[in-house]
Each structure stands twice: as structure tokens, then as C-alpha cells.
Kinemage of the C-alpha trace (Angstrom):
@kinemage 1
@onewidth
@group {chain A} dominant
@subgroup {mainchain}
@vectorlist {calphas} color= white
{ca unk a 1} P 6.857 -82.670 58.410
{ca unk a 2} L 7.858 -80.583 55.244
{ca unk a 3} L 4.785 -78.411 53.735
{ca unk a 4} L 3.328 -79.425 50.061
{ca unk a 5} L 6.494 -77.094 47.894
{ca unk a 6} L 9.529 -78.330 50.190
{ca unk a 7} L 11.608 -81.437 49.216
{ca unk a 8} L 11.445 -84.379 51.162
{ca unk a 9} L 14.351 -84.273 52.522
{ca unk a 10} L 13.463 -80.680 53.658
{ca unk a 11} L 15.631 -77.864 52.604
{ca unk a 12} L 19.257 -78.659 51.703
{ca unk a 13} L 21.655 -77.566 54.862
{ca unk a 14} L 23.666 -74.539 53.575
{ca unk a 15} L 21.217 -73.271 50.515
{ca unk a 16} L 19.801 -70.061 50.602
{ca unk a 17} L 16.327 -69.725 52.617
{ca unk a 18} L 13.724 -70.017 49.660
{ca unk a 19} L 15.588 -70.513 46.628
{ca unk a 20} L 12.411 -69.658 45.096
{ca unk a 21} L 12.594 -66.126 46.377
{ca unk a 22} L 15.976 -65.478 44.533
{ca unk a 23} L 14.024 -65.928 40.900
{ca unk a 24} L 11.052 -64.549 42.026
{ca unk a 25} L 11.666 -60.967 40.259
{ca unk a 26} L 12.882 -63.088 37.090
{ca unk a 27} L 9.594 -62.604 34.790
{ca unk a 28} L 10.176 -64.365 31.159
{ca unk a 29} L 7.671 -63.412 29.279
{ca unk a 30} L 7.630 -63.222 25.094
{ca unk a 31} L 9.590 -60.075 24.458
{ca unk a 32} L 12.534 -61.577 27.136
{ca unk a 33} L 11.920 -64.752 25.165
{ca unk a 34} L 12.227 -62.894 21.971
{ca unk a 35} L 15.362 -60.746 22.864
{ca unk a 36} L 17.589 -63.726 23.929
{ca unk a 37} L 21.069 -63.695 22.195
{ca unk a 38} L 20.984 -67.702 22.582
{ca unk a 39} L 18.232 -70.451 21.713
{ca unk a 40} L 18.766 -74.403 22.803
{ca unk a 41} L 18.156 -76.584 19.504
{ca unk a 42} L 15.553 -79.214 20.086
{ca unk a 43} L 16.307 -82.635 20.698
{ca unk a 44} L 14.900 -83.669 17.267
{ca unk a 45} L 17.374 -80.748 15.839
{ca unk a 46} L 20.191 -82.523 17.571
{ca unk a 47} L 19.390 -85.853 16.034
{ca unk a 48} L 18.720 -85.225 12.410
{ca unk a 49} L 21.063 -81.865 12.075
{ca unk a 50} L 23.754 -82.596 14.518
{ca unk a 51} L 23.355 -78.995 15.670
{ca unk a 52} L 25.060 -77.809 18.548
{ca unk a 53} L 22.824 -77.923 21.552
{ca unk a 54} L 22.713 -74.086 21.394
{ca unk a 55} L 22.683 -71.683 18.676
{ca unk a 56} L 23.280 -67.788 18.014
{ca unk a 57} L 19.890 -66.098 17.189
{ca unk a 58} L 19.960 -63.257 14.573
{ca unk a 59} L 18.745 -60.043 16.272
{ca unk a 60} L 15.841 -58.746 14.625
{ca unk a 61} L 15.541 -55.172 13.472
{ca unk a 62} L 11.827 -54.582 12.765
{ca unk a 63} L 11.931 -51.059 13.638
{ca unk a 64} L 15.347 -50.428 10.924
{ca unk a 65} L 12.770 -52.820 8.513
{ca unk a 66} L 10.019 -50.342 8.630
{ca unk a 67} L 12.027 -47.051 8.148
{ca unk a 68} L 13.847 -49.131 4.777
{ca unk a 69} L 10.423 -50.289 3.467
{ca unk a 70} L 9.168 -46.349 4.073
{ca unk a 71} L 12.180 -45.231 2.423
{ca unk a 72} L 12.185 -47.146 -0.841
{ca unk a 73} L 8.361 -46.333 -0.952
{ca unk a 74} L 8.732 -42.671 -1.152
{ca unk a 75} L 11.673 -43.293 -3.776
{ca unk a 76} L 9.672 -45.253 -5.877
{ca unk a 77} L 6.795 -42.319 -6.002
{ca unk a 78} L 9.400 -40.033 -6.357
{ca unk a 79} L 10.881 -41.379 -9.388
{ca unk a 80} L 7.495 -42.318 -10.604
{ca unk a 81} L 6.281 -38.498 -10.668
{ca unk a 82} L 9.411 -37.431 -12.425
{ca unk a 83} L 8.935 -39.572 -14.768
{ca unk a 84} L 4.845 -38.579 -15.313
{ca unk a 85} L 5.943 -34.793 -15.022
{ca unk a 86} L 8.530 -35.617 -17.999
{ca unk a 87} L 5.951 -37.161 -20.042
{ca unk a 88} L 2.894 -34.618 -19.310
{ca unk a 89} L 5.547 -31.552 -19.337
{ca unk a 90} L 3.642 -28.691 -21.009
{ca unk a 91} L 6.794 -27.744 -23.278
{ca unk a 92} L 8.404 -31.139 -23.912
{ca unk a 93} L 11.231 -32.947 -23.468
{ca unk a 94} L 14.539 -31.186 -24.678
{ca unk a 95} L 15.661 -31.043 -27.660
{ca unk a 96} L 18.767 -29.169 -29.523
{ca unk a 97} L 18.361 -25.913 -30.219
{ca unk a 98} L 18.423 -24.073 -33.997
{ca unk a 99} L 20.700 -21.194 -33.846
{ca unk a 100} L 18.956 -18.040 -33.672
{ca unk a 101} L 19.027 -15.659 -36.979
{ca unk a 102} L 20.267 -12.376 -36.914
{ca unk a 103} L 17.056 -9.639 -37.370
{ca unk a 104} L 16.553 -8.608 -41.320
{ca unk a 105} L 15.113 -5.198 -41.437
{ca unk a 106} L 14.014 -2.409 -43.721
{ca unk a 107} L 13.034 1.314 -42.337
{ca unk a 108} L 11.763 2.996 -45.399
{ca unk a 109} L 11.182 7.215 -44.678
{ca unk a 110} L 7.822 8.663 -46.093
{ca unk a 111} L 8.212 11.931 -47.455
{ca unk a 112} L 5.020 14.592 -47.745
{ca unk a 113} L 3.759 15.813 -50.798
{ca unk a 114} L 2.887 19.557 -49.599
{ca unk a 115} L 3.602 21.172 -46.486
{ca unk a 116} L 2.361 19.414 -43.086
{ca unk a 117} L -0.669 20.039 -41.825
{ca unk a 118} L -1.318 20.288 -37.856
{ca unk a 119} L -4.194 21.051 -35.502
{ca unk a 120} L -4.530 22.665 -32.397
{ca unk a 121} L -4.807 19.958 -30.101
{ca unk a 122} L -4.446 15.891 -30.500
{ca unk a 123} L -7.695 15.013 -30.137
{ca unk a 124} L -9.135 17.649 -33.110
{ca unk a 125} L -5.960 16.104 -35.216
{ca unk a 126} L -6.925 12.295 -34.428
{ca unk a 127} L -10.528 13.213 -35.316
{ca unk a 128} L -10.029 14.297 -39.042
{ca unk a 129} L -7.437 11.428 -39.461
{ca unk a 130} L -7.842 8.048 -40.843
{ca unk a 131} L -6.907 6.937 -37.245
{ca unk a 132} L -10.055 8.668 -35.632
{ca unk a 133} L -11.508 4.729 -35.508
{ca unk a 134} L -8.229 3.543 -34.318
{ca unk a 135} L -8.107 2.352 -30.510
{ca unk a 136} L -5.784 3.408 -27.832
{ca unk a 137} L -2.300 2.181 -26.625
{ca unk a 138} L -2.579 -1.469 -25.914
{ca unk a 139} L -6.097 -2.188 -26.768
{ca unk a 140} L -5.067 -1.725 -30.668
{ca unk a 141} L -3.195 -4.711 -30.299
{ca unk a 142} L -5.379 -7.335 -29.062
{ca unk a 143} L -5.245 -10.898 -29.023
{ca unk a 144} L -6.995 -12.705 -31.378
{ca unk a 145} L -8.277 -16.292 -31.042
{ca unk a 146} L -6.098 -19.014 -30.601
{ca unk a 147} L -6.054 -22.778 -31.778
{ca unk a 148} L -3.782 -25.533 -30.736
{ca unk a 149} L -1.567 -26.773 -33.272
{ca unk a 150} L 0.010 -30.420 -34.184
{ca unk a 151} L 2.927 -29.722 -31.854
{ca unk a 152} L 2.057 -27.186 -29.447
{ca unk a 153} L -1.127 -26.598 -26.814
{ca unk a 154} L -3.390 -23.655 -26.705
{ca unk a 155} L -1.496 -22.536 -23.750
{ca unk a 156} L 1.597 -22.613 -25.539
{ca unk a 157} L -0.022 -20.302 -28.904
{ca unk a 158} L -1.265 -18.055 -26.315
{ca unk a 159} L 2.599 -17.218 -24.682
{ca unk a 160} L 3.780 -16.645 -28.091
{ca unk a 161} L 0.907 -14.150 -29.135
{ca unk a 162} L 0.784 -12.428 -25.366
{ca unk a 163} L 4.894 -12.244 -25.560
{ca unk a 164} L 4.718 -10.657 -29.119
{ca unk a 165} L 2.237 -8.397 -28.144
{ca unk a 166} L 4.358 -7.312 -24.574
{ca unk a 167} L 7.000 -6.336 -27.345
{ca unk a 168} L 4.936 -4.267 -29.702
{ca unk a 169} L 3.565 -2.221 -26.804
{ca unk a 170} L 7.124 -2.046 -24.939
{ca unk a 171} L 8.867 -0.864 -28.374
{ca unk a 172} L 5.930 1.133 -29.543
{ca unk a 173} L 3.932 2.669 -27.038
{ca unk a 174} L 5.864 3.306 -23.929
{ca unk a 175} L 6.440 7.118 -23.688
{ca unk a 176} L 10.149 6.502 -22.337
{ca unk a 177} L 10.750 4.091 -25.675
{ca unk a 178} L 9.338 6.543 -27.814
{ca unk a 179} L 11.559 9.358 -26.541
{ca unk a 180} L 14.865 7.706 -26.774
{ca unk a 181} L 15.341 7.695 -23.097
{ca unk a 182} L 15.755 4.008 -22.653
{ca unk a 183} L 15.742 0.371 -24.482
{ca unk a 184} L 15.275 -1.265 -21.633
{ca unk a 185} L 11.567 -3.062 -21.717
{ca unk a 186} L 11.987 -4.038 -25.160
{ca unk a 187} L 15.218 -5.024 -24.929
{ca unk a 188} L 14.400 -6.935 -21.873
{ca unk a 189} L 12.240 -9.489 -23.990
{ca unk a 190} L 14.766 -10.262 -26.132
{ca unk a 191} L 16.339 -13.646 -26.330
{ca unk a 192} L 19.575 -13.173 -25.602
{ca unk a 193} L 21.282 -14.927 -28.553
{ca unk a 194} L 20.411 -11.409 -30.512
{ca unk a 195} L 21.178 -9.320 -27.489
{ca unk a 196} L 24.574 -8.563 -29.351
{ca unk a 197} L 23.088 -7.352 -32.611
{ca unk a 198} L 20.755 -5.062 -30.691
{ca unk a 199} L 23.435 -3.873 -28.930
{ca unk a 200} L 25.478 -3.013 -31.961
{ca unk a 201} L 22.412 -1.364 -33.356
{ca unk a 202} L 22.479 0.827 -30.110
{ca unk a 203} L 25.841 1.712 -30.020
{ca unk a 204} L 26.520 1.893 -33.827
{ca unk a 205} L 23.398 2.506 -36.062
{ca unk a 206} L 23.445 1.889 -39.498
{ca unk a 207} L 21.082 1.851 -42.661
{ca unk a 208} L 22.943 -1.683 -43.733
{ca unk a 209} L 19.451 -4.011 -42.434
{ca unk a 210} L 20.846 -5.165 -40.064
{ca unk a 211} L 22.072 -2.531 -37.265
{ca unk a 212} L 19.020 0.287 -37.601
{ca unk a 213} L 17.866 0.932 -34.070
{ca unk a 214} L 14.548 1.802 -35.307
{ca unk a 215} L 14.453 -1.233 -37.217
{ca unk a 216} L 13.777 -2.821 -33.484
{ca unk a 217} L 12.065 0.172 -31.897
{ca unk a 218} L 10.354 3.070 -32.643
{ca unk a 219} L 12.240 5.946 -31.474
{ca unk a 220} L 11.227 9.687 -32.015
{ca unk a 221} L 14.649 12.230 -31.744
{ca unk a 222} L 13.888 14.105 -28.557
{ca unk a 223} L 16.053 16.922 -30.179
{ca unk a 224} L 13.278 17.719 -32.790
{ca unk a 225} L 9.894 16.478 -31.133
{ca unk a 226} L 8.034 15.495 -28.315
{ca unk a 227} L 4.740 13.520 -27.846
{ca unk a 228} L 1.416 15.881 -27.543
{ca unk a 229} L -0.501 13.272 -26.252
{ca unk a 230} L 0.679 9.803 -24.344
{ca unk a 231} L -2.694 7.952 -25.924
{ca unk a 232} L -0.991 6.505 -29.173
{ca unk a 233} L -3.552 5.158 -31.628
{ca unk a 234} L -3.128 1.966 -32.955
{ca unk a 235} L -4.810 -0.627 -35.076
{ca unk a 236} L -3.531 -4.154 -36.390
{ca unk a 237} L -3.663 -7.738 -36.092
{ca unk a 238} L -1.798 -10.600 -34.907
{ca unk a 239} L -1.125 -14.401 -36.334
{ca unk a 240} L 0.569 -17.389 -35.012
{ca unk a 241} L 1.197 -20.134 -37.005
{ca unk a 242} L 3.050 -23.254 -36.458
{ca unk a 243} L 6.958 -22.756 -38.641
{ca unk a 244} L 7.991 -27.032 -37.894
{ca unk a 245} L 7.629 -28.846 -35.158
{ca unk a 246} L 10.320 -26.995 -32.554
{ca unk a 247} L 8.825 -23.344 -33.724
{ca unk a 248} L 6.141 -21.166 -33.738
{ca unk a 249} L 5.745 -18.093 -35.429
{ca unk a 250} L 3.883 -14.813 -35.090
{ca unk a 251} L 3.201 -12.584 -37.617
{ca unk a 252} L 2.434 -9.017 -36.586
{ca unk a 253} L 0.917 -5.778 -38.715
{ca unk a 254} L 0.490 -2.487 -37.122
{ca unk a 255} L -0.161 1.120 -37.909
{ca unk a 256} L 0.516 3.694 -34.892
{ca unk a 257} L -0.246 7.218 -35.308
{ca unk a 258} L 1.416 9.892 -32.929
{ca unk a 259} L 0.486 13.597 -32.324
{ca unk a 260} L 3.910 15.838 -32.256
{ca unk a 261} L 4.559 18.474 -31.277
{ca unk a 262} L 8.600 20.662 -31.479
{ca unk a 263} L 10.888 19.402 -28.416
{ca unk a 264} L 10.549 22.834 -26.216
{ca unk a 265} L 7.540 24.170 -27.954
{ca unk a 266} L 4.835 26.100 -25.783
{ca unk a 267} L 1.621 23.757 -25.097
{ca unk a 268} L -0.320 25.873 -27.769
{ca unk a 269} L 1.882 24.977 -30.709
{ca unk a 270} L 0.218 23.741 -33.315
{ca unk a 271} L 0.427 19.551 -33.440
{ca unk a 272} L 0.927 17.050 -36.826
{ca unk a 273} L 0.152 13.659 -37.146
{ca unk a 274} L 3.270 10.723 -37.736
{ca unk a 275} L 2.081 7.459 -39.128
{ca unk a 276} L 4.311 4.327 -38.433
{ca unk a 277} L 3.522 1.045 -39.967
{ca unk a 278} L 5.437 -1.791 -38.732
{ca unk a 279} L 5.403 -5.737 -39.695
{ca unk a 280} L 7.219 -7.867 -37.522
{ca unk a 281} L 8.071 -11.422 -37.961
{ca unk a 282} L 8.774 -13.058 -33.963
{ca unk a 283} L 9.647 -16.523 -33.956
{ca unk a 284} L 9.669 -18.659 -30.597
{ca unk a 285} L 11.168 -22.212 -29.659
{ca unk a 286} L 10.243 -23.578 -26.316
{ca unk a 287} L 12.800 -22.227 -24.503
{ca unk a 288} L 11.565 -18.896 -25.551
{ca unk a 289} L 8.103 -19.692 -24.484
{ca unk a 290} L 9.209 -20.647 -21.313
{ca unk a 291} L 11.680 -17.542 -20.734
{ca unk a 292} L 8.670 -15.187 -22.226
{ca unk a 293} L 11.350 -13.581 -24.648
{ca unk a 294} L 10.614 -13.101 -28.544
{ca unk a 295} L 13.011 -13.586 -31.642
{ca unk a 296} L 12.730 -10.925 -34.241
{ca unk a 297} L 13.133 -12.179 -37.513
{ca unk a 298} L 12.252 -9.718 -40.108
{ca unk a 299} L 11.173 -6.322 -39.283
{ca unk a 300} L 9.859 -3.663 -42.292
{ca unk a 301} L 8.938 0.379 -40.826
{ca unk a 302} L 7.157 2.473 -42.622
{ca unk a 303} L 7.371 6.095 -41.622
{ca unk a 304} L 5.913 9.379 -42.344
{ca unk a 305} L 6.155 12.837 -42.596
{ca unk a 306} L 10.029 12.337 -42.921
{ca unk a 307} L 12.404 13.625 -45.344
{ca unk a 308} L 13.311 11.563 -48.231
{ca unk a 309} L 15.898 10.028 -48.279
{ca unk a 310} L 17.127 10.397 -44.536
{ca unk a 311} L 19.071 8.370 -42.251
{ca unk a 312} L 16.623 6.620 -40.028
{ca unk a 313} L 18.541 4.273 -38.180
{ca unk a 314} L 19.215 5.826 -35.200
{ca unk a 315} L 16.398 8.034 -35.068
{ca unk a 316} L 13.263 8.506 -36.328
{ca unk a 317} L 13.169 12.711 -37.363
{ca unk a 318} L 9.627 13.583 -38.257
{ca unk a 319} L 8.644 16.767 -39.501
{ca unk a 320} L 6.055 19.441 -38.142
{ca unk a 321} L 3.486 21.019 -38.933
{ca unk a 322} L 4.652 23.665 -41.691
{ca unk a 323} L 7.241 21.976 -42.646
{ca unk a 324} L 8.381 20.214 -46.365
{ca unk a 325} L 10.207 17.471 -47.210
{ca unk a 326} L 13.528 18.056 -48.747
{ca unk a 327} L 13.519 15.716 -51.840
{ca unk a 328} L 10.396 13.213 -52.353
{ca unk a 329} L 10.074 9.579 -53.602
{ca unk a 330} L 8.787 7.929 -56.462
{ca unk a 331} L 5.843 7.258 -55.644
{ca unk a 332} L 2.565 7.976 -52.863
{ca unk a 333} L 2.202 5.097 -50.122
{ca unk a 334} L -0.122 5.316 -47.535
{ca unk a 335} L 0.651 3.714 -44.579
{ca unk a 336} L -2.699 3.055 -43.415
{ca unk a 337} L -3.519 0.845 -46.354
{ca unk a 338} L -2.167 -2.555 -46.251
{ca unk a 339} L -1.169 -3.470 -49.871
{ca unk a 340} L 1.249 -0.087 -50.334
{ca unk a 341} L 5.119 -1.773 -50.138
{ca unk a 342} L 7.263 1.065 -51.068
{ca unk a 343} L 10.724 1.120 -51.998
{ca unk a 344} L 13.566 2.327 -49.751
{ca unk a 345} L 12.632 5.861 -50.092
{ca unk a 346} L 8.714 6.841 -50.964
{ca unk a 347} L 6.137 9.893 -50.815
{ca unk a 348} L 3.389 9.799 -48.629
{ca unk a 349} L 0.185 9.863 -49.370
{ca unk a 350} L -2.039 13.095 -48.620
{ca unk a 351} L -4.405 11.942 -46.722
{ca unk a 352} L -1.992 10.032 -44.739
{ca unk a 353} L -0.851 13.448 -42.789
{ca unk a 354} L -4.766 13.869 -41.845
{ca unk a 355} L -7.169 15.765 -43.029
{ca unk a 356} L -6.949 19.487 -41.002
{ca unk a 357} L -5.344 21.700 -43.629
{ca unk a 358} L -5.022 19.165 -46.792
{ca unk a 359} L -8.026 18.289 -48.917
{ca unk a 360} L -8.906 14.638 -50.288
{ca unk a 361} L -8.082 12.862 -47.160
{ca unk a 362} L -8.612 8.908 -48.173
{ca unk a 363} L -10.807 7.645 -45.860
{ca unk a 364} L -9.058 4.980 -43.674
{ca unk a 365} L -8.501 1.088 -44.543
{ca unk a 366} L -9.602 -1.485 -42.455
């Protein structure tokens, strides 16, 4: 008699012993299920449908599904953040450039009344000056406080002013400058669409305001004199202002006194005081502000002791202690007070050369 799992006739004559046992390893469980290439429509599909009794299943990619959704995810916060860094960028969206202006300029020589005075040493000279209460190097140009404006941030009004004043000290103040042994740091802030007239100006001075070297720099002729002290004293002031909506400009009005001494002269030579007065008109788009370069627009020097007249455009030729002018101007201007606008040739006022060896120095103007 068969056991309870054999047929009743017993096992067919010829099959395999335990047919059971050749399926046995066969386990179909939901991911087999779920990876067949082939599903049997249901009888009801059949009937209604006329399907065919089996169809091909569509392969299912939930792993390629993923990696897309992930993908089109981080596009879509990509683009978004472009878009928010457009909109929030701190020097706006681009817009079409003005062309830049060539630099107007006016270097007007001082000539003394008398002979120069001098001193023994800077410091004594400086001391009966009207620069004794000026400050030294780059703390005469200091920042002053800034404001937003309708069309550009706080941040924006304080690149202009800190760019403006990098120039003043670069083309002022820097021993090197001074000397005529190089252009390069204020030349280096310059946007480049006037790098050509500046170049001219190097290569081919001329009193025509336009190409005057020191109409862009201040630059003492090494042949003649050398600096008796690196600690220039300075006083001034500094305005921005917005020009239109693309521009702003900085306004900039400085007095610099140097102690001189003769280029070769023994430490003990006796040392004279040289007033320069410069105004300075920078103007800066945003491409400026975000390059940290400066457009000159109009630049008036006032110098003094020099010979008047006298061809200042390559060189600035001060004279020494001892020494006249050739030929004076019509009229005394003092550097050191704010209102004097001389013409293209003027005399400098007494007190102006300091006071060590000339009487009635004026006393100095805020």
C-alpha cells in the first residue's frame, strides 16, 4: 500500500524516483515572482480582453528611477541658487558699460617769493610748518563715514572710498613713486581702458592736460632731490557720492608736504619743505568695484617751491633751500588753504615754505 503523498496507482514505471526531489531546490518566492520576463493573464483577462494567455512584463528599473529622481533634484536646486545668487548679487546684474573718459588735468608750479628757507633736520622743518598738525603717510587719508545710496550698498561706497584711497597713497606716498623709480602700484589700479593714456603720459609727457605724468603721480626728479624723511605729512578728506545709477564718484582733496633734501647731498645738508596739493576726481562703475581699480577723471596739482613757469609734466623739480625762483606769478596761493585756485603759473605764499628762516608764517587751514 502506497504512503499518504504517492499516487494511487503508485509511482509511474519509468519516472524519476521522487519527482518531488527534482524541484525541491526550486524556491519561488516574491523577488523570483517579481523578476519573471513572462506573466499568465487571468482567466477573467482572457474573457473580457481577449489577451493572449501570456504576456511580456516590463522590467522594472527602480534602482535607474532613484538615481533620475536624485538627479533632477540637485538640478532643480542648482538652477534655483543661480537664480537667488543673480537676484541677491552684491553688484547687480550686467549692464552696458559707458566708455571711460580720458583724465583732464592741470599741474600748476608755485613759485617762492624770497629765497627758500630750510632746517636742519625734517622733524625741526615739519615743526615750524603749517603741516606740524598734519598726520603721517596713510593715516592723513582716512576714511570717512559711509552711507548707502539709492543704487549701491554700504559695502559697495566703502570699495570705492578704500580703492581711491589705495591710489592716493600708491601715487603719493610710496618712496619708490616719489622718486621716479617706478609707476607700477599706481598704475596697477588703473582701469585699463586709460592704461593707454597713462602710458603715453609715461613715455611722452606733455603740458597739453592730458599727457602730464605728474598730472597722475607725484614724482620728485631724482636728478635734483631726494626725500629727507620717508614720513610724508598729509592732511585731506574724502567724498563719495552717487554720479547716476551705474556710477559712483569720489571726490578727493589733499595737501602733502615733503622734506628735501639735494640728490647726493651729505646727511647734514640743510632740508626745505615742498607742498603738493592735489584734487582728484575717481569715478567707479561696478566692474571697477569689483576689479578694485579707479578711473581718474579730473586731476588739478598744486606745487611749490618750483620755478615759474616750468615744465612739470614729467617731473616735478623743486627747489632747495637757498634757492630763488626764476620768474614769479601773478599772484600768492597757498596751498594749504583750500579756497586759493591759481592760474597756470602762481607765487607761493610765504608761509607756505614754513616758517624756519621767513617771517609771517600763516598759521595752517583746517
Amino acid at each position: 500500500m502506497g504512503g499518504p503523498g504517492d499516487p494511487p496507482e503508485g509511482t509511474p514505471e519509468g519516472g524519476p524516483g521522487g519527482a518531488e526531489d527534482e524541484y525541491r531546490s526550486v524556491v519561488f518566492d516574491e523577488s523570483f515572482v517579481r523578476a519573471a520576463r513572462l506573466q499568465e493573464s487571468s482567466a477573467q483577462e482572457r474573457m473580457t480582453d481577449h489577451a493572449p494567455a501570456v504576456r511580456r512584463r516590463t522590467p522594472l528599473h527602480r534602482g535607474l528611477t532613484r538615481q533620475f529622481l536624485i538627479l533632477v533634484v540637485l538640478i532643480a536646486v542648482a538652477f534655483g541658487t543661480a537664480i537667488y545668487m543673480g537676484v541677491r548679487h552684491p553688484y547687480g546684474s550686467p549692464q552696458v558699460r559707458r566708455p571711460v573718459e580720458p583724465l583732464r588735468m592741470t599741474v600748476v608750479p608755485l613759485a617762492p617769493q624770497g629765497r627758500v628757507p630750510g632746517a636742519t633736520d625734517a622733524d625741526s622743518l615739519y615743526a615750524d610748518s603749517p603741516a606740524a598738525h598734519f598726520d603721517v603717510g596713510a593715516e592723513g587719508v582716512p576714511l570717512p563715514v559711509s552711507r548707502a545710496t539709492a543704487h549701491f550698498s554700504d559695502s559697495q561706497v566703502v570699495a570705492a572710498l578704500t580703492t581711491a584711497k589705495d591710489y592716493i597713497v600708491r601715487s603719493a606716498l610710496y618712496p619708490s613713486v616719489l622718486t621716479g623709480r617706478t609707476v607700477r602700484p599706481a598704475r596697477a589700479l588703473l582701469d585699463p581702458d586709460q592704461l593707454d593714456q597713462f602710458e603715453q603720459s609715461l613715455q611722452h609727457p606733455a603740458a597739453d592736460g592730458r599727457h602730464a605724468l605728474t598730472g597722475w603721480l607725484v614724482r620728485l626728479d631724482p636728478a635734483r632731490v631726494r626725500l629727507a624723511d620717508d614720513k610724508v605729512r598729509v592732511q585731506g578728506s574724502l567724498q563719495a557720492v552717487e554720479a547716476d545709477s551705474a556710477t559712483l564718484e569720489v571726490t578727493a582733496d589733499h595737501t602733502f608736504a615733503y622734506a628735501l633734501r639735494p640728490a647726493g647731498a651729505a646727511a647734514g645738508t640743510r632740508v626745505s619743505l615742498f607742498t603738493v596739493r592735489r584734487q582728484i576726481t575717481f569715478r567707479f562703475d561696478r566692474d571697477d568695484l569689483r576689479t578694485h581699480q579707479v578711473q581718474l577723471v579730473t586731476s588739478s596739482t598744486q606745487a611749490g617751491p618750483l620755478s615759474c613757469p616750468d615744465d612739470s609734466s614729467a617731473y616735478l623739480r623743486p627747489l632747495l633751500a637757498g634757492q630763488k625762483a626764476r620768474t614769479g606769478g601773478p599772484a600768492g596761493t597757498d596751498p594749504y588753504e583750500p579756497d586759493d585756485t591759481p592760474a597756470l603759473c602762481g607765487t607761493l605764499a610765504t608761509g607756505a615754505v614754513g616758517a624756519t628762516g621767513a617771517a609771517g608764517a600763516t598759521a595752517p587751514q583746517a
